[in-house]
N, C-alpha and C positions, 0 to 999 in steps of 0.2 A: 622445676622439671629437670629431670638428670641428662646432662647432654650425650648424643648418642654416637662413638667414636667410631662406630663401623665405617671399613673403608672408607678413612680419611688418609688423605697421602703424606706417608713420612720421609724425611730428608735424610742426605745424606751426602757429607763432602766429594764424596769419590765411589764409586759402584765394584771396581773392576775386585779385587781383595774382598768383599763381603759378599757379591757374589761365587766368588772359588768357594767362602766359607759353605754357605748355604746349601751350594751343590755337591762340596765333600762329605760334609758334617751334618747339616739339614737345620742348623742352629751358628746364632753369630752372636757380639757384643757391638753394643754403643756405648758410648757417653752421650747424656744431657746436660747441658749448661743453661742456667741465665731464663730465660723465656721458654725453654723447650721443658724446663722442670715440671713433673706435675700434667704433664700434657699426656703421657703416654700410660695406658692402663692393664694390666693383668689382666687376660683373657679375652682383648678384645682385636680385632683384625684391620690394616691400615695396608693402603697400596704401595707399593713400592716404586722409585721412577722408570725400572725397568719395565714394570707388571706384574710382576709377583703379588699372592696377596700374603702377607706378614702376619702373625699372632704374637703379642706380648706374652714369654714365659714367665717372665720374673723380673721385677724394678726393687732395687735396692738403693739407697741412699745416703750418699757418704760427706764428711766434713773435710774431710783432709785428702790431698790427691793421695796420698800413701799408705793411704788403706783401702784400696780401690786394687782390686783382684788383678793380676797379671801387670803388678805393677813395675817390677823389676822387666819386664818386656818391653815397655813404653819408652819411647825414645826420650830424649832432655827437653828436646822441641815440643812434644806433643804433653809432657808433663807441664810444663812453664804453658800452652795453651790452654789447657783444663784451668789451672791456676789462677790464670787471669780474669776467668769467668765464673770462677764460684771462691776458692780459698782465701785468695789472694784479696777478695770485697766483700768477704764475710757472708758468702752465700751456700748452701750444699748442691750438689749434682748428684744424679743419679747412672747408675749403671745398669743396663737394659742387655738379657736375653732375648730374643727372641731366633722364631723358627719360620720357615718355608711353611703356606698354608695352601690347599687341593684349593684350585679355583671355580670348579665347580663338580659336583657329583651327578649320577643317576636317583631320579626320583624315586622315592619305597614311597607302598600305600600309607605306610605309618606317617608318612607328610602330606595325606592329603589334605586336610583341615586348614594347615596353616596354609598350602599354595591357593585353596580357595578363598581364603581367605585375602590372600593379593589378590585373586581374579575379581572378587568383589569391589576393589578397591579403584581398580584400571576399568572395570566394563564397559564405563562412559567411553571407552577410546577403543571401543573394538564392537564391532558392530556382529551381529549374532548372540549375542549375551544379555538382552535385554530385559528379558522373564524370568522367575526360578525354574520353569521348566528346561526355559536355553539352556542356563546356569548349572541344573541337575545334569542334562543331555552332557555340557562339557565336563562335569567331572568323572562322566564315566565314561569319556574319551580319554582323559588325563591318567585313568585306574589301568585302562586297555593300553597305553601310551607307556607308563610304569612296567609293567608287565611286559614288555618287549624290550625295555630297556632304551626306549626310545623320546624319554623327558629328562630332562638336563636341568636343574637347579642350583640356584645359591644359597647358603643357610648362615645367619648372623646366631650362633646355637640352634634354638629348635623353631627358629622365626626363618620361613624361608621369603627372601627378599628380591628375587630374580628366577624365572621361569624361562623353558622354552620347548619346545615340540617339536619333534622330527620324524623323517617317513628316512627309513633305509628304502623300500622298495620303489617308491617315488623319486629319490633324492631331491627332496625336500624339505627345506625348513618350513614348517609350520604355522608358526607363532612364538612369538617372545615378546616379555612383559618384564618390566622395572618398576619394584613398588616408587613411588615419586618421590619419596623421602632419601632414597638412596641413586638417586638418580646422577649423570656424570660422576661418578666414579669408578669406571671401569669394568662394570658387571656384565653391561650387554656383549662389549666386549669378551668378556671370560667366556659367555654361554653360547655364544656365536663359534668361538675358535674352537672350544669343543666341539662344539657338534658337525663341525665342518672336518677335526681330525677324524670321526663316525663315518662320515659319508664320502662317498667314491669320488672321488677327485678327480677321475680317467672323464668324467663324463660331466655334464653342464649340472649343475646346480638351481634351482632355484627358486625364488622368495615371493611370495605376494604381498605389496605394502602401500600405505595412500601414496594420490598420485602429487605432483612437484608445488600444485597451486592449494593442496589443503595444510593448515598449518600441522597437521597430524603427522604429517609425513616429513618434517623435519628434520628430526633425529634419527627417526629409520632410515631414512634416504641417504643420509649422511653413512651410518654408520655402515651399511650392506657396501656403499662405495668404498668407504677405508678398507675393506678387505675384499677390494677387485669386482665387485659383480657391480654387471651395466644395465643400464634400462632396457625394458623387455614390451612386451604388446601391453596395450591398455583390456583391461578386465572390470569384472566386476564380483565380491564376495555378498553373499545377503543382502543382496539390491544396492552396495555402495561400489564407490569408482574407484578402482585401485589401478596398478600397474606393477605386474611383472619383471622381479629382475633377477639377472641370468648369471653366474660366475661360472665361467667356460675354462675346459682343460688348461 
């Protein structure tokens, strides 16, 4: 089976210079040495330590540090570093474009297929989606949701990997889903702080999510707290126990 490089997190000795890049230019350079050769693929998206998500433009593969583009740039230090790790023990390195990658988009009807296709995936963990009829009912909440501009997604190409639903008139988050395969690496993340940049900050926010003693509410719990919102009244959605949580002005 071919392994699958989506947002997996890439390294990097020092941030502050490749971020300037990024944000000037929208595209930077690496070198790879040693164990990181081979690792990094054309076309596919890896996190950055800051958040950003990254796309491989282009890996090229060199024998000698002196044919490695922007060579006369490179300091004596930083030549004799590459050196030690590939030339110098008879190994090659590669040399890596990449660029700044949109962390997450608005949902088109043209991705309905595939979001339902998560939704399938995740139903055992959201209660109301039990039937195809639920099932039906929610994607033509998801269609109405699109249509307002009010579904937030992530897309590994045309596989969308990360969901979420928002009410501008409510200010409310909805729902959000992380297919499990792509899970801790930063997604929920991405489609949270979107949708939080969408909705009125002036006024309380708030989430519906299991409550502290079911194991479902783990990672939800965790993550609505890393970005400020407090526990709120106890509730209940389609006959399960949830609780409310509130991020206030």
């Amino acid at each position: 089976m071919e392994k699958n490089y989506i947002f997996e997190k890439i390294s990097f000795p020092e941030y502050e210079s490749i971020q300037n890049y990024l944000d000037n230019l929208g595209y930077c350079y690496t070198t790879r040495v040693y164990k990181e050769v081979r690792k990094y693929i054309v076309g596919q998206s890896y996190i950055a330590p800051w958040g950003d998500v990254l796309i491989i433009d282009e890996v090229k593969k060199f024998w000698k540090v002196s044919d490695r583009p922007y060579y006369d740039e490179m300091t004596e230090d930083e030549k004799m570093e590459i050196c030690k790790y590939s030339e110098d023990i008879g190994l090659p390195y590669e040399f890596i474009r990449f660029s700044k990658r949109t962390e997450a988009v608005f949902g088109e009807s043209t991705y309905i297929d595939s979001w339902m296709q998560l939704v399938r995936k995740v139903r055992w963990n959201y209660p109301g989606l039990e039937t195809e009829e639920l099932l039906d009912e929610h994607k033509q909440t998801v269609l109405k949701f699109m249509n307002k501009k009010q579904a937030i997604c992530v897309r590994n190409r045309e596989t969308v990997v990360g969901v979420l639903l928002f009410s501008r008139n409510k200010n409310v988050i909805c729902c959000l889903a992380v297919d499990p395969k792509h899970r801790k690496r930063g997604i929920a993340s991405m489609l949270l702080r979107k949708a939080l940049d969408e909705l009125d900050r002036s006024k309380e926010i708030t989430v519906s999510t299991f409550r502290e003693n079911d194991d479902k509410g783990i990672a939800p719990r965790a993550l609505y707290k890393k970005f400020g919102f407090q526990e709120g009244e106890m509730t209940e959605e389609f006959g399960y126990p949830n609780q409310v949580f509130v991020l206030r002005p």
